[in-house]
gemmi code that builds the backbone of each chain (N, CA, C; Angstrom):
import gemmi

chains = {
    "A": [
        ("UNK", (154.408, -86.933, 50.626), (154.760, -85.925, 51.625), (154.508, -84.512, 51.098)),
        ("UNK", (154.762, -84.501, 49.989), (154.705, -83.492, 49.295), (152.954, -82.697, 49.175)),
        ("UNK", (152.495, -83.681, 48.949), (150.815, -83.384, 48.529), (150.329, -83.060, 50.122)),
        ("UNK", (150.578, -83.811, 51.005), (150.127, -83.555, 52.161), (150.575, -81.888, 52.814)),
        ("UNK", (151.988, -81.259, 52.581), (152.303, -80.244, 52.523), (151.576, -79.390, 51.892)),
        ("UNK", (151.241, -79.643, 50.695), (150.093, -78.995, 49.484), (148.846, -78.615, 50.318)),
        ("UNK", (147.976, -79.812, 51.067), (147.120, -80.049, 51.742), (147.219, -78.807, 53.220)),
        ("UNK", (147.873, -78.605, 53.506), (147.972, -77.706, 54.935), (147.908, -76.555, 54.085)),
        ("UNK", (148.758, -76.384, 53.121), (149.320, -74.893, 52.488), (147.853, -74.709, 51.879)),
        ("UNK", (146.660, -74.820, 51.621), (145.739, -75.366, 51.257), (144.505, -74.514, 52.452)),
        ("UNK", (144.621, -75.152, 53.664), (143.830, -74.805, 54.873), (144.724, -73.979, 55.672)),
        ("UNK", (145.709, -73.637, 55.433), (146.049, -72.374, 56.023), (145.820, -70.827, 55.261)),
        ("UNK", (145.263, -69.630, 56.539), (145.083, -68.710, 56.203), (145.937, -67.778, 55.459)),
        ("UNK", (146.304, -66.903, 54.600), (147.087, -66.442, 54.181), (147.990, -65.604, 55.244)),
        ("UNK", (149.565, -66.070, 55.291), (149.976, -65.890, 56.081), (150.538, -66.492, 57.387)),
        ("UNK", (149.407, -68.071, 57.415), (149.728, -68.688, 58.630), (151.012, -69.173, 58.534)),
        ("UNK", (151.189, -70.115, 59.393), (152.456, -70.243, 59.988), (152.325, -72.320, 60.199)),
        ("UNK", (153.419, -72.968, 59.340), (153.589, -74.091, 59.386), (154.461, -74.533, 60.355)),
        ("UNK", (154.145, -75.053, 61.582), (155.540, -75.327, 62.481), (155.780, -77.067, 62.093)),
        ("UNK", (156.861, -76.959, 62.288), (157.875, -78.633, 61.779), (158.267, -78.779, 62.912)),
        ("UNK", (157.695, -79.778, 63.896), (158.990, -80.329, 64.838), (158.931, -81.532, 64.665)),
        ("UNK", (160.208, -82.436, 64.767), (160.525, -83.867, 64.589), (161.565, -83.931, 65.069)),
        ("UNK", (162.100, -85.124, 65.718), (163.091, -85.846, 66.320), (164.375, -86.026, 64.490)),
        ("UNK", (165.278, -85.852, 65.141), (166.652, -85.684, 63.586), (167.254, -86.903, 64.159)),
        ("UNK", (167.027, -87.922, 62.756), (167.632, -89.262, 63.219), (169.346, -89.296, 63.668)),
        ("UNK", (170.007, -89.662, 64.548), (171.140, -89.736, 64.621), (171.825, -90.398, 65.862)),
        ("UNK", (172.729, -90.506, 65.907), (172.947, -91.338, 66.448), (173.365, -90.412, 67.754)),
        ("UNK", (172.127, -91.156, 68.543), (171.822, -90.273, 69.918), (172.473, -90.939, 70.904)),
        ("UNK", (173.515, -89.813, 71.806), (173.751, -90.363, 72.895), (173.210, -90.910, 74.491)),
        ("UNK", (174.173, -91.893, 74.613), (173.339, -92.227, 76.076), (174.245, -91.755, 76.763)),
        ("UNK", (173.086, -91.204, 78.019), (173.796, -90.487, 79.049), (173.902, -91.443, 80.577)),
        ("UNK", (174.575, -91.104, 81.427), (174.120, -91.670, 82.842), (174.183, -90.134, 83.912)),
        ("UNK", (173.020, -90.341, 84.321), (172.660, -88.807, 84.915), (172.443, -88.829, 86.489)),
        ("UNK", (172.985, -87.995, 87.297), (173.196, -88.443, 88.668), (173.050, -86.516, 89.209)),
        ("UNK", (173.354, -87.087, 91.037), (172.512, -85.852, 91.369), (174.820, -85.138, 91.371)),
        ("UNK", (175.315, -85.828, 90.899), (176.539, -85.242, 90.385), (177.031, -84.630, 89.664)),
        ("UNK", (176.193, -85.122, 88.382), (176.355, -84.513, 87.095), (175.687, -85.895, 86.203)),
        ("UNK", (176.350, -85.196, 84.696), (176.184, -86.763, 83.791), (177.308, -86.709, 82.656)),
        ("UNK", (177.236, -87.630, 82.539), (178.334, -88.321, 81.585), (177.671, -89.690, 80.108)),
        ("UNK", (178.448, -89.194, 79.368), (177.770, -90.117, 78.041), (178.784, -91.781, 78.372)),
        ("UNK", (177.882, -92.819, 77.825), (178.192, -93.767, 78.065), (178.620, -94.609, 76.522)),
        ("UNK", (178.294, -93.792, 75.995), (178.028, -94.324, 74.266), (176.463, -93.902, 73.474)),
        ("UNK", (176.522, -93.940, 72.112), (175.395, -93.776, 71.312), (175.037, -94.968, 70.787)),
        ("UNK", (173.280, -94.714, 69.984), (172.512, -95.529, 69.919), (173.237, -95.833, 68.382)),
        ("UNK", (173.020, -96.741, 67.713), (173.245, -96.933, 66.334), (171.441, -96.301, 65.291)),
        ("UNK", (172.177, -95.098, 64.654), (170.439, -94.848, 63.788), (170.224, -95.805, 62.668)),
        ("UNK", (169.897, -96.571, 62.244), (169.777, -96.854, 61.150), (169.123, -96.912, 60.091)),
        ("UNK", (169.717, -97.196, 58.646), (169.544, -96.640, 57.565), (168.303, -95.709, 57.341)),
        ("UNK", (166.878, -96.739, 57.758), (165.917, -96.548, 57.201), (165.164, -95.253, 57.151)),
        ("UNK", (165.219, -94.823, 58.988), (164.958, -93.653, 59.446), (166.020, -92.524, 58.903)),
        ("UNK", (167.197, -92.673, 58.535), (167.878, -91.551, 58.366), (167.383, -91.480, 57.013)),
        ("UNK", (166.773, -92.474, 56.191), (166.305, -91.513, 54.711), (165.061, -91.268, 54.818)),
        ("UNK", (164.341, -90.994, 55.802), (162.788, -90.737, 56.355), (163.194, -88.999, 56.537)),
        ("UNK", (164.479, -88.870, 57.338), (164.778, -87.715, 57.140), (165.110, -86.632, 56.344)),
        ("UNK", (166.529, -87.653, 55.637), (166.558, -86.708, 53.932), (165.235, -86.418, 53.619)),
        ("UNK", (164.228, -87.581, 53.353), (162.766, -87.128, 52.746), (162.153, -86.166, 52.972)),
        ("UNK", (161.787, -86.377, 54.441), (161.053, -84.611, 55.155), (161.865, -83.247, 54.796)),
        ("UNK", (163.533, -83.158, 54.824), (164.237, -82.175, 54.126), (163.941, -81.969, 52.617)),
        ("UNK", (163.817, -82.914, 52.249), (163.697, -82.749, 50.849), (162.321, -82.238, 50.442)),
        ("UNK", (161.158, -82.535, 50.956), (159.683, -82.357, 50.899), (160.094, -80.656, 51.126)),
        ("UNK", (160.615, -79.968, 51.992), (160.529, -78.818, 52.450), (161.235, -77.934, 51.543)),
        ("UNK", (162.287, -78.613, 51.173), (162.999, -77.941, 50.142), (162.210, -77.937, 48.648)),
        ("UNK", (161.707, -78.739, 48.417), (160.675, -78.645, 46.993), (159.284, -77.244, 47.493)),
        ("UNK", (158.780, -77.365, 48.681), (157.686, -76.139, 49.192), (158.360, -75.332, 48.785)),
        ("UNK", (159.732, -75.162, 49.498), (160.359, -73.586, 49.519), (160.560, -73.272, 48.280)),
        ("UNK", (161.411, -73.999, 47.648), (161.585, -73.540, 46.292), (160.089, -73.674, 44.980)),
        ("UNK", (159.312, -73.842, 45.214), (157.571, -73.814, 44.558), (157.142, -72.636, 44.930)),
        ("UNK", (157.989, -72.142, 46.350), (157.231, -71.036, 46.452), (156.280, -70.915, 47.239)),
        ("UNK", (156.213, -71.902, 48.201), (154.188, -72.289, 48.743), (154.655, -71.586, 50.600)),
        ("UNK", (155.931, -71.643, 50.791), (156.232, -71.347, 52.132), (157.556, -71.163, 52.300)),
        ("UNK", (157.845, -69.894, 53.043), (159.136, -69.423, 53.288), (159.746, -69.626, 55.319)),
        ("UNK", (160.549, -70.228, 54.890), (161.016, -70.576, 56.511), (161.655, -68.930, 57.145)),
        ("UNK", (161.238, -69.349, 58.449), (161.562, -67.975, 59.126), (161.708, -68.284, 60.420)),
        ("UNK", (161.988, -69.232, 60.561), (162.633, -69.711, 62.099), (163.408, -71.398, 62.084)),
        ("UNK", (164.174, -71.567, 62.556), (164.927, -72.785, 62.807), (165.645, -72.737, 64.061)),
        ("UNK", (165.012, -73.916, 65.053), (166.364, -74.249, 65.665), (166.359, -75.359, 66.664)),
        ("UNK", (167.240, -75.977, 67.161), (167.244, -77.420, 67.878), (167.395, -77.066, 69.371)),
        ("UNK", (166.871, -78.703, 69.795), (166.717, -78.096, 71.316), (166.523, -79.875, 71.697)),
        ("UNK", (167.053, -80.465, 72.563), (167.196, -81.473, 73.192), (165.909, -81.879, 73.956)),
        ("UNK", (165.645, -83.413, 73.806), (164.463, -83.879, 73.947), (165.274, -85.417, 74.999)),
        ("UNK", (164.671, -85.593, 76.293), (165.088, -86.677, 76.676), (164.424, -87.886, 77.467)),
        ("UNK", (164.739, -88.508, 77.181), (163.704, -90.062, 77.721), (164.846, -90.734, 79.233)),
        ("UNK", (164.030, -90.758, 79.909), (164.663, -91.338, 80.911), (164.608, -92.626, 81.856)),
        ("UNK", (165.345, -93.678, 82.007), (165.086, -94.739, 82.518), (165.394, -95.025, 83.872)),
        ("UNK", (165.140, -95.680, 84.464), (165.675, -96.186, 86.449), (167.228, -97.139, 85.993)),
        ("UNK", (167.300, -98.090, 84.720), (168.149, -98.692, 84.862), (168.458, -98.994, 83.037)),
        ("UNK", (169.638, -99.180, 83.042), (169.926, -99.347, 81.533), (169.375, -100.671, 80.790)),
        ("UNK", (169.147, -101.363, 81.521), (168.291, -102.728, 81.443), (167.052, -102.677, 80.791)),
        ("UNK", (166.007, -101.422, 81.346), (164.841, -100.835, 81.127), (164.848, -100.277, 79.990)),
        ("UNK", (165.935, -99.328, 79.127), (166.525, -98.578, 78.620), (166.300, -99.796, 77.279)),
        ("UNK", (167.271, -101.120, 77.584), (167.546, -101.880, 76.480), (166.094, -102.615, 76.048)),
        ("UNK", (165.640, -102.698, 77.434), (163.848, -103.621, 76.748), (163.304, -102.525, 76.280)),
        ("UNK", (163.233, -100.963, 76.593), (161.901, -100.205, 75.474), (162.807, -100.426, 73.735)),
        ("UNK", (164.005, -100.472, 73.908), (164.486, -99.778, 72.582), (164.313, -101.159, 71.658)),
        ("UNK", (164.492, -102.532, 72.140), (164.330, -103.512, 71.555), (163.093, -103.538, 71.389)),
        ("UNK", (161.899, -103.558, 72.043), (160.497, -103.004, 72.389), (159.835, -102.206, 71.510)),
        ("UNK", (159.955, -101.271, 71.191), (159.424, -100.086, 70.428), (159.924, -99.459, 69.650)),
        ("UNK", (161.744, -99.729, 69.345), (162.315, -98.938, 68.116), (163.095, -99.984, 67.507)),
        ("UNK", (162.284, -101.195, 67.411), (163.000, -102.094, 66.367), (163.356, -101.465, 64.885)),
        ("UNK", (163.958, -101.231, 63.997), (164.221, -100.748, 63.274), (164.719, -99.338, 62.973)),
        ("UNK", (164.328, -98.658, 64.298), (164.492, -97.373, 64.390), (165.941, -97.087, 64.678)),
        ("UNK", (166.436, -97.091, 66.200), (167.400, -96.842, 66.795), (168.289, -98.459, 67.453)),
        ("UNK", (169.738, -98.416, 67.075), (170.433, -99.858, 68.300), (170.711, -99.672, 69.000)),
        ("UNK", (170.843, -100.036, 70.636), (170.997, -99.943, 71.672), (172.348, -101.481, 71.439)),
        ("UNK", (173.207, -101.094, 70.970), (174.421, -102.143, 70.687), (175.058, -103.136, 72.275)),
        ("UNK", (175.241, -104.093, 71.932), (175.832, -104.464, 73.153), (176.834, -104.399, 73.803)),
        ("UNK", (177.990, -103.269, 72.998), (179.161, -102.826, 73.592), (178.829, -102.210, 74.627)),
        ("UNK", (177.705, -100.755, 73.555), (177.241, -99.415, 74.875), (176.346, -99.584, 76.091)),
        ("UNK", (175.751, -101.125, 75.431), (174.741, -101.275, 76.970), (176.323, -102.007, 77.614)),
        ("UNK", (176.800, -102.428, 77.834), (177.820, -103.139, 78.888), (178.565, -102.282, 79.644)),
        ("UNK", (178.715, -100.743, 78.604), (179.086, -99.735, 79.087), (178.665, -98.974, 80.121)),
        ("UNK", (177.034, -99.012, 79.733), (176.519, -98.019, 80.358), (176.001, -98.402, 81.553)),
        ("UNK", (175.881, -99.838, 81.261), (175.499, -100.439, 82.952), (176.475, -100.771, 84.171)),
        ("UNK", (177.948, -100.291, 83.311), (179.179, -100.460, 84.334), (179.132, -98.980, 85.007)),
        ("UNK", (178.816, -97.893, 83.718), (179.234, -97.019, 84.527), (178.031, -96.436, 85.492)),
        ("UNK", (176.615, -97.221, 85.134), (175.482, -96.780, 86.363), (175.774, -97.432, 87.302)),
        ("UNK", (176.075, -98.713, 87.428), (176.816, -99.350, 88.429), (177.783, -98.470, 89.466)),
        ("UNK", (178.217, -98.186, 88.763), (179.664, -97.418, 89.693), (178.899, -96.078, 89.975)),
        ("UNK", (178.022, -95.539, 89.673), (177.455, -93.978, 89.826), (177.035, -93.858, 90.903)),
        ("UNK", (176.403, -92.755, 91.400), (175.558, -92.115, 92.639), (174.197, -93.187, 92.530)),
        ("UNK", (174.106, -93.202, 93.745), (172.964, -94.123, 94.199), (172.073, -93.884, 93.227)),
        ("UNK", (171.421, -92.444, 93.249), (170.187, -91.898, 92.455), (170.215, -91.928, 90.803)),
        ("UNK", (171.517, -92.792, 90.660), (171.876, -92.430, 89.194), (170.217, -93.022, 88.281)),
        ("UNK", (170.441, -92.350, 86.852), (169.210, -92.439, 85.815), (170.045, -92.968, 84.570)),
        ("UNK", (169.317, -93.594, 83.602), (170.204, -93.738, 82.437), (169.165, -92.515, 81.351)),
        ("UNK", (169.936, -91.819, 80.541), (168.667, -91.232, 79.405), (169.591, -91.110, 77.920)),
        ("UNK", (168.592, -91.297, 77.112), (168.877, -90.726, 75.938), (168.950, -88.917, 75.567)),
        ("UNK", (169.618, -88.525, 75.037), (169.184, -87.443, 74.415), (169.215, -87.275, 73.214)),
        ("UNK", (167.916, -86.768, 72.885), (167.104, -87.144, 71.351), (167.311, -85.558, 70.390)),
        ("UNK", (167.930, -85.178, 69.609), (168.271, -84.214, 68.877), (166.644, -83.646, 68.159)),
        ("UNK", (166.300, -82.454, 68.841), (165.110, -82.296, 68.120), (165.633, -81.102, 67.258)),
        ("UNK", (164.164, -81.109, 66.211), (164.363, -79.717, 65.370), (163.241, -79.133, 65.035)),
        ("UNK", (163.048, -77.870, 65.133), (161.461, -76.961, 65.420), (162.152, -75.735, 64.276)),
        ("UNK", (160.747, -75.903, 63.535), (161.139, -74.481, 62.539), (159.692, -74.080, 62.239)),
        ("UNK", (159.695, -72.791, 61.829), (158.334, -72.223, 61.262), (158.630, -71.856, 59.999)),
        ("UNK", (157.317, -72.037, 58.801), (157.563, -71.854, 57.907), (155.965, -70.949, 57.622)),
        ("UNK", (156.098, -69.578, 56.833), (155.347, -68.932, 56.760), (154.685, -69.138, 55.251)),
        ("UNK", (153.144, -69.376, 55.167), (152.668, -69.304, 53.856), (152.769, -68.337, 52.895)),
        ("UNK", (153.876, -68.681, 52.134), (153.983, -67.668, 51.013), (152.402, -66.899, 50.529)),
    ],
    "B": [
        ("UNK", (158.040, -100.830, 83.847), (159.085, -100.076, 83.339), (159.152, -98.536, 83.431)),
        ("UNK", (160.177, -97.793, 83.640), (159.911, -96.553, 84.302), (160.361, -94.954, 83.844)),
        ("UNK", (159.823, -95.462, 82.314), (160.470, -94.172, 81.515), (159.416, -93.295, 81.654)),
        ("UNK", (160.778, -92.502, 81.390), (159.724, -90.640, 81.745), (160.251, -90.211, 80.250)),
        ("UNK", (159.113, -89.634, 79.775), (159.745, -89.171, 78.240), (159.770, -87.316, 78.724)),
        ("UNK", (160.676, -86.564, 78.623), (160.614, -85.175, 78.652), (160.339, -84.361, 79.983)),
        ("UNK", (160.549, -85.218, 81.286), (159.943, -84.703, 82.028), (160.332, -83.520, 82.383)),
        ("UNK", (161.666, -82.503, 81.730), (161.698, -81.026, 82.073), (160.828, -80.625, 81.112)),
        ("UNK", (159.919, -81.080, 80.024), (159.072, -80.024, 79.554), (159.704, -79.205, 78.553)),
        ("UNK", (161.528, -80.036, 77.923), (161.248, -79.011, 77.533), (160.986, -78.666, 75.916)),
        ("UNK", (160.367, -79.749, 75.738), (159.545, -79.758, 74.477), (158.305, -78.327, 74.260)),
        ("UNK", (157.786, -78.397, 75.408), (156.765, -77.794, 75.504), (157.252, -76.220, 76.066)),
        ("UNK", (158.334, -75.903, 76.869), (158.734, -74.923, 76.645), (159.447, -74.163, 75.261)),
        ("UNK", (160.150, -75.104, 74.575), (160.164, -74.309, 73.153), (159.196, -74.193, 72.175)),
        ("UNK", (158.357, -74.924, 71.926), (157.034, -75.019, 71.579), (156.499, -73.116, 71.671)),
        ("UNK", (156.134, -72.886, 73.089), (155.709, -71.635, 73.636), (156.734, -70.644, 73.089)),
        ("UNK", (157.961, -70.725, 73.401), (158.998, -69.497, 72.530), (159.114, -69.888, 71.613)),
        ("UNK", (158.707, -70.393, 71.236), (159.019, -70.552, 69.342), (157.744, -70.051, 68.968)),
        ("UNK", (156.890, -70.061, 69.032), (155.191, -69.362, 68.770), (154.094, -69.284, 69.885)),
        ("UNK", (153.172, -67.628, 69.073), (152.466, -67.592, 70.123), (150.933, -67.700, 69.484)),
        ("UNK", (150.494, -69.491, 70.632), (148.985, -70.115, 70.202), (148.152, -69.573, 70.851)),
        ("UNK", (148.544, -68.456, 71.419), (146.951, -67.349, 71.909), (145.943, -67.052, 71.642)),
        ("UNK", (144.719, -67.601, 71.500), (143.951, -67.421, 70.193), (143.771, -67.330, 69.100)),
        ("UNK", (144.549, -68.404, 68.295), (144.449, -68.884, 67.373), (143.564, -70.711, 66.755)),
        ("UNK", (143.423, -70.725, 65.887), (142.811, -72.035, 65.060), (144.245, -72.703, 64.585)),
        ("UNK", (144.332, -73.892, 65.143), (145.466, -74.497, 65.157), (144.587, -75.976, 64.641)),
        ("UNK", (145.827, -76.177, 63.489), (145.195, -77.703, 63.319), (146.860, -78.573, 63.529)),
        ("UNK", (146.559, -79.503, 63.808), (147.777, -80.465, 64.076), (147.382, -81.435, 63.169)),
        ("UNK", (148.603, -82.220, 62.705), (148.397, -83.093, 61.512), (149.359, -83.833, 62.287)),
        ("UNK", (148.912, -85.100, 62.211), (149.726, -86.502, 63.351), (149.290, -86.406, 64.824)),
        ("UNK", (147.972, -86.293, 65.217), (148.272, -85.937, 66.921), (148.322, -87.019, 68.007)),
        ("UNK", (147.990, -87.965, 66.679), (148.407, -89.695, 68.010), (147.272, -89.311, 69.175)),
        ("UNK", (148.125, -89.777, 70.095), (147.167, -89.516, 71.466), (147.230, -88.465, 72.016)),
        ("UNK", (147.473, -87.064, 71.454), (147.687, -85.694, 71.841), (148.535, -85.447, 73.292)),
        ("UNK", (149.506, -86.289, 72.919), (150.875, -85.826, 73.814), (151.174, -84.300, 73.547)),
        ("UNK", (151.185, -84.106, 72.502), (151.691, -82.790, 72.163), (150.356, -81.632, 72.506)),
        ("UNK", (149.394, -82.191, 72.051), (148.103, -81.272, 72.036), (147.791, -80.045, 73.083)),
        ("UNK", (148.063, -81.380, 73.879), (147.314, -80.831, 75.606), (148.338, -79.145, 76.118)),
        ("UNK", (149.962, -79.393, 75.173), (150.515, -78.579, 75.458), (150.425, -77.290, 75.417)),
        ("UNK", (149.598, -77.094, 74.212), (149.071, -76.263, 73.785), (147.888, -75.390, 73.612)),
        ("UNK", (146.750, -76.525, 73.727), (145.463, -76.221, 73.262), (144.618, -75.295, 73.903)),
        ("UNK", (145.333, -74.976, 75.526), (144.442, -74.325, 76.366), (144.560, -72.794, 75.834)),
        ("UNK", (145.646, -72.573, 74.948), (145.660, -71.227, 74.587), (145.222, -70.769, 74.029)),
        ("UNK", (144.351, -71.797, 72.622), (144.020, -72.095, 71.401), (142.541, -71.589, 71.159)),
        ("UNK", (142.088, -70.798, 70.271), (140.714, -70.437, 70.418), (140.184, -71.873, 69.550)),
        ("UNK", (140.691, -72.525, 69.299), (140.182, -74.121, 68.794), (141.347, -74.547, 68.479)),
        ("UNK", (140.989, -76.066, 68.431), (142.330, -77.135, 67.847), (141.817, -78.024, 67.210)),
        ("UNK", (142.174, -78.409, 66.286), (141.914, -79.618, 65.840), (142.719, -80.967, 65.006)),
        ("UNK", (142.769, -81.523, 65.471), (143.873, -82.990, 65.452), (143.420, -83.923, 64.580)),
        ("UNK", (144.061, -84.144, 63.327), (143.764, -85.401, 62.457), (144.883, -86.397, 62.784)),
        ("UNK", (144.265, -87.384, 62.788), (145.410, -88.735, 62.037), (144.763, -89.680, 62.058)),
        ("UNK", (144.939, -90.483, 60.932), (144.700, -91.699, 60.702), (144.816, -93.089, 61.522)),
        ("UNK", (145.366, -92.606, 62.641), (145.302, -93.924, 63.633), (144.814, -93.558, 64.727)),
        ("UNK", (143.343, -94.663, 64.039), (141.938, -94.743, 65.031), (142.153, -94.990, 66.725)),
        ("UNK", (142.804, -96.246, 67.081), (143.588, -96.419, 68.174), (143.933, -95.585, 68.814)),
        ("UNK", (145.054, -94.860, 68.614), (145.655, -93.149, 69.116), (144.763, -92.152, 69.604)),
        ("UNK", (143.595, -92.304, 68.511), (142.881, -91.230, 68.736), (141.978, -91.558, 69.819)),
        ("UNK", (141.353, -92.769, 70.172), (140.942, -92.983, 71.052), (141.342, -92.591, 72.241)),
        ("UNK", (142.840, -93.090, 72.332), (143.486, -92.898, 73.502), (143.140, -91.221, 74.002)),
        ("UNK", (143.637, -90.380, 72.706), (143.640, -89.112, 72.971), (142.540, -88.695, 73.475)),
        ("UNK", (140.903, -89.306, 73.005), (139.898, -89.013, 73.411), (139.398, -89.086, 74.621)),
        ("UNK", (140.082, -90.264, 75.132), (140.242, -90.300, 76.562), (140.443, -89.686, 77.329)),
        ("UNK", (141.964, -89.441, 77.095), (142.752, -88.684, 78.198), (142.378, -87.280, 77.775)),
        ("UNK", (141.884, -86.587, 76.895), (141.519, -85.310, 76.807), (141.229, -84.361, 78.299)),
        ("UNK", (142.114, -83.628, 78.596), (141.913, -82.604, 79.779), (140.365, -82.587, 79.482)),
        ("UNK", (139.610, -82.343, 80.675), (138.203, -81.762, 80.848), (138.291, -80.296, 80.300)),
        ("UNK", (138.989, -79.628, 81.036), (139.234, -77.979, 80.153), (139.525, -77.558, 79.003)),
        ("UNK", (139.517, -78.941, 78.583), (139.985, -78.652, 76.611), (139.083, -79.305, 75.413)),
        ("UNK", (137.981, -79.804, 76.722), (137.070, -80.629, 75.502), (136.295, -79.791, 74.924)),
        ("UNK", (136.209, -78.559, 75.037), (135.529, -77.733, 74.311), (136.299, -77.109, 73.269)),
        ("UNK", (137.375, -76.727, 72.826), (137.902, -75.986, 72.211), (138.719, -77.088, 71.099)),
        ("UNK", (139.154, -78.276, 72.046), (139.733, -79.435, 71.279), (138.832, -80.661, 70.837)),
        ("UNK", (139.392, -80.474, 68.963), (138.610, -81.584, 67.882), (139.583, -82.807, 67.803)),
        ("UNK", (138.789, -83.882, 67.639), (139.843, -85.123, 67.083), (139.096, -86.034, 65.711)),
        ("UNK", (139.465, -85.790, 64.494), (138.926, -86.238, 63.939), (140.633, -87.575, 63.291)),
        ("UNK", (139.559, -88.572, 62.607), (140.459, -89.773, 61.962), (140.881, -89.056, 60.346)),
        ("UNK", (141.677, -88.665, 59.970), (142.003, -88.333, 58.866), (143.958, -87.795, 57.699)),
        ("UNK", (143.641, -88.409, 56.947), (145.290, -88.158, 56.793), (145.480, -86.572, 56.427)),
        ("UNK", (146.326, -87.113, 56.289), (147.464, -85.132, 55.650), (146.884, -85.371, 54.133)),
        ("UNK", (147.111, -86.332, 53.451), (146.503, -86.118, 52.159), (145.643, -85.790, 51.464)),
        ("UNK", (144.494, -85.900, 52.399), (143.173, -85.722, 52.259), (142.540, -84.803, 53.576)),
        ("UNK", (142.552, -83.770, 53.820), (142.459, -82.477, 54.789), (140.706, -82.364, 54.570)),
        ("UNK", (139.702, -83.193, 55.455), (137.948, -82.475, 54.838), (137.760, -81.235, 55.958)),
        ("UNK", (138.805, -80.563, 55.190), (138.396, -78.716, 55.401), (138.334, -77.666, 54.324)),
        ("UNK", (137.274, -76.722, 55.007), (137.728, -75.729, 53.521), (138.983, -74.839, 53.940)),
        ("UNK", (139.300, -73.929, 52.470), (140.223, -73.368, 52.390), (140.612, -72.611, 53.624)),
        ("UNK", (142.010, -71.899, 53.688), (142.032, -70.998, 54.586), (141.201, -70.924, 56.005)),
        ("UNK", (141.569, -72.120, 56.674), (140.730, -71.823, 57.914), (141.766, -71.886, 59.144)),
        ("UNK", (143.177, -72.159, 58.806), (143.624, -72.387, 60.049), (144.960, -71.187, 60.403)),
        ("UNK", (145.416, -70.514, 61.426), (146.278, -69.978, 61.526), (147.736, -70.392, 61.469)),
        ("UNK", (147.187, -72.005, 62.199), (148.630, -72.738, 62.601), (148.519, -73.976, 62.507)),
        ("UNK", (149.756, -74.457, 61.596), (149.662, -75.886, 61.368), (150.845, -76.512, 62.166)),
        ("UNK", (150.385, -77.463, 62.892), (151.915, -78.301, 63.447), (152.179, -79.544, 63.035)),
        ("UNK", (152.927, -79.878, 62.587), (153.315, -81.017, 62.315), (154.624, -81.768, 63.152)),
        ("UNK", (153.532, -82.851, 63.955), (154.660, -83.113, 65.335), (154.963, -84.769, 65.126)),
        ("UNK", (156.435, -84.415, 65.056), (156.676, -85.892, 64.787), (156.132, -86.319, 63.775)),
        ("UNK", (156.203, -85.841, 62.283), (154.876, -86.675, 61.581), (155.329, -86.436, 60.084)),
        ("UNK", (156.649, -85.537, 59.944), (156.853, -85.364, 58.588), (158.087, -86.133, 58.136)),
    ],
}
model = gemmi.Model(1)
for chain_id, residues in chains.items():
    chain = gemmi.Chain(chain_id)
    for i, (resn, *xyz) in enumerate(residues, 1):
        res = gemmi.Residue()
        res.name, res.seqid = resn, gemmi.SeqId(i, " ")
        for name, pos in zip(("N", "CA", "C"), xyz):
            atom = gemmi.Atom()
            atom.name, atom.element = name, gemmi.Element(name[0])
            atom.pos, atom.b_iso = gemmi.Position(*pos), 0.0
            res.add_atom(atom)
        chain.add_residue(res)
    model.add_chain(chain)
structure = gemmi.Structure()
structure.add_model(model)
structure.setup_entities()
């Protein structure tokens, strides 16, 4: 991670500007979203693997900064969300595509399909995904 | 199945207030199928997108806006190994990828 950082700091002009955005593993809540409002139903379980994917990328950035190769000059988070018709849909992508990534547990799906059940006709189920965007300027 | 990933955009609205890709040389490192790309690139006096997964990039090659095939590159290549010379880019993004 490190060398690849090396590698940009490398092909950037003196001065440019490194932007970081990535999804911050955690344990993201599910929402149920209606033309009422929304309400959380429970969170996903993150596990292990991805949350030390994260330390890593922190840590990669923190070795730049302190080398000296790039100084951060912006940080900040901002909500990212995926949205489904039914919590059902919700449970086949996450079993589907984030095996290892994120759990969609079977307490919070029982939860969340009682309380779309009971919601406004138009109800949605979504995640909201904790993002984080920073710029880091080439020393 | 009927997921919408982001549909307020607002990935792509902080993206824009967080920096300005107005004519600049932007290289992206991870661009998959340039979900992220397209967000940007029209502003971009060039772009250019590495990653190592050939697949992705296809996709991206595909779906490439018509209005961006000129200004937007997709080459197969990792972060480790960058075949550019020095100092050529203004802006590096790294989306989803560190």
């Amino acid at each position: 991670m490190v060398h690849a950082l090396s590698e940009i700091h490398r092909v950037l002009k003196p001065g440019g500007i490194l932007l970081d955005l990535r999804a911050l593993e955690d344990s993201w809540p599910v929402e149920i979203v209606s033309s009422a409002g929304w309400q959380v139903s429970g969170r996903l379980e993150a596990l292990p693997g991805m949350m030390e994917d994260d330390e890593a990328a922190n840590q990669a950035m923190r070795e730049v900064e302190s080398g000296g190769w790039f100084i951060q000059t912006r940080v900040e988070e901002f909500p990212y969300f995926y949205y489904w018709d039914a919590p059902s849909e919700m449970k086949e992508f996450t079993e589907a595509d984030w095996e290892g990534l994120e759990k969609f547990s079977e307490e919070v799906f029982r939860k969340t399909a009682s309380l779309w059940a009971s919601a406004n006709a138009d109800a949605r189920v979504r995640m909201r995904v904790r993002m984080h965007i920073a710029s880091w300027q080439k020393a | 199945m009927s997921l919408q990933r982001d549909p307020e955009n607002l990935e792509g609205k902080t993206l824009h207030r967080f920096m300005d890709f107005k004519d600049k040389r932007i290289l992206e490192v991870g661009c998959g199928e340039g979900r992220l790309t397209w967000k940007y690139a029209g502003v971009s006096s060039l772009t250019l997108g590495l990653d190592p997964d050939h697949p992705a990039l296809r996709i991206a090659r595909a779906d490439c806006p018509p209005d961006l095939r000129e200004r937007v590159h997709l080459t197969g290549a990792s972060a480790r190994h960058i075949p550019l010379a020095n100092e050529t880019f203004d802006i590096a993004v790294l989306a989803w990828s560190l």
